[in-house]
N, C-alpha and C positions, 0 to 999 in steps of 0.2 A: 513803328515809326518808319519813315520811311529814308530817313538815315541808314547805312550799312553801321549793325551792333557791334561794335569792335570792345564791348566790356569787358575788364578783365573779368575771367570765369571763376566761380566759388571751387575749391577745389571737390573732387569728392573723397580719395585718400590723402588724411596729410596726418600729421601730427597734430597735438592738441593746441601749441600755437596756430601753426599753419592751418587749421579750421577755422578758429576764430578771428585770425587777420587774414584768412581768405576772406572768410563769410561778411567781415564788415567793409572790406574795399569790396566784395560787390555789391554794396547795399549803397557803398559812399557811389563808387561809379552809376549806381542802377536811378541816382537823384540827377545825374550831369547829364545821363540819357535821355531824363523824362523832360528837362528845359533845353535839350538839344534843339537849335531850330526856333523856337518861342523868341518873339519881336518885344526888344524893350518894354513897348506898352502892354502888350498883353500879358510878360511876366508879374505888371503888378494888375490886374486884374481880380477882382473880389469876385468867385461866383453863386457864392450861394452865402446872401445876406440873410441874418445880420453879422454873418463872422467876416472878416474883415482879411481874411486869409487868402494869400496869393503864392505864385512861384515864387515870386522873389523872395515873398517873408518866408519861406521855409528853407531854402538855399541861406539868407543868414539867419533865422533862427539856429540850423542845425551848423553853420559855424563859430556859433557860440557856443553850441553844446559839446564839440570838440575839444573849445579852448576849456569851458570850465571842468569836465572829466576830464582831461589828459593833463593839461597845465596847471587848473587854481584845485583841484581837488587831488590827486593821483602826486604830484609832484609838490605840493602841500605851497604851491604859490598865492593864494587867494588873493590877497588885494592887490599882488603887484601887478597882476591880470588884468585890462580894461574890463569894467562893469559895465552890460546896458540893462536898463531898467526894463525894459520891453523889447525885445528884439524882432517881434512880431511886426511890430511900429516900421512903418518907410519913413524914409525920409524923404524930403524932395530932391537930394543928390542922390539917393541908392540907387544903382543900376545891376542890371542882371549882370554884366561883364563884370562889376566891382565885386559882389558878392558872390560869382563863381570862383574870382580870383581868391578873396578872403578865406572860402571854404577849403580852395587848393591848399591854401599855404597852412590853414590852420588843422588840416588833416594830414600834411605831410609832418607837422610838429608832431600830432599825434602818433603818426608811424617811427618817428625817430624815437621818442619817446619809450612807446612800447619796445622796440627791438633792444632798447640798453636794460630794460626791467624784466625781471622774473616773473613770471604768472602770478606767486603766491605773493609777490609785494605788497607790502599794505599801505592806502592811501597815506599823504603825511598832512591833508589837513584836517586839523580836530574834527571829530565830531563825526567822523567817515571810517566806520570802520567796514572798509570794502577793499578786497585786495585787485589787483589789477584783471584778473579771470573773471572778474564779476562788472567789469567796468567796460570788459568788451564784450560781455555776453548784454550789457547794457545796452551800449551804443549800436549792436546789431538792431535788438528791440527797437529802437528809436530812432534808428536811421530807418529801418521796415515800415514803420507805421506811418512814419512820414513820406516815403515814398506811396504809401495808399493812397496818402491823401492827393501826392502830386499825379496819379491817375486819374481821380477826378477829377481834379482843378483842367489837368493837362486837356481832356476830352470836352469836357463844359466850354474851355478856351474857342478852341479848333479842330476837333471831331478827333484829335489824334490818337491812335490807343499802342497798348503794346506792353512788350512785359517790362 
């Protein structure tokens, strides 16, 4: 990109926290890089039909995925958590600025989150039994893969590539 990369770095020595909330704020930051620069219209942009997948819907797909692993699953909040049915779905208000802001606020929940909880915590809503170590070895997975995708999407866009 041709942005100067300012992401924060994965560590390579840390603890076994410090691994895993390294590895996933840079996988959070490595999504903010990839729509770094990308113009309103083109973050919703569909490139390869018939998926229906753009920047925009991954930046809030994956700040729902935040809120339902850290908040309705990990802290056993479930309903009192906003539900969206598809989060994939734009709307005709969604903006890139709106859901870069949403993903901020909803991964700084998750960073507070994690820092007051033990690794071995175990989720408190039914039906999960996953303790917190396994919920950030998650959301690296899933924030990774989607960042794959926003390489493609990003280049298909506007020729832009990068790590």
């Amino acid at each position: 990109m041709a942005e100067k990369d300012e992401r924060v770095k994965m560590p390579l020595v840390a603890s076994e926290r410090g691994m895993l909330t390294g590895a996933l704020d840079f996988q959070r930051a490595t999504l903010l890089h990839k729509v770094n620069g990308v113009s309103e219209e083109k973050a919703r942009v569909a490139v390869m039909p018939p998926s229906t997948l753009s920047l925009l819907a991954l930046v809030k797909h994956l700040g729902y995925v935040e809120r339902w692993w850290f908040q309705s699953v990990f802290e056993g909040k479930g309903e009192e958590v906003e539900y969206v049915e598809d989060e994939f779905v734009l709307e005709p208000g969604d903006t890139l600025e709106g859901a870069i802001r949403f993903y901020n606020e909803e991964t700084e929940k998750s960073r507070r989150i994690t820092a007051a909880a033990s690794l071995d915590d175990i989720a408190r809503l039914g039906g999960f039994e996953r303790n917190l170590r396994w919920i950030l070895v998650h959301m690296i997975e899933e924030t990774a893969r989607h960042n794959g995708h926003a390489d493609f999407l990003r280049e298909a866009i506007d020729g832009v590539t990068g790590q």
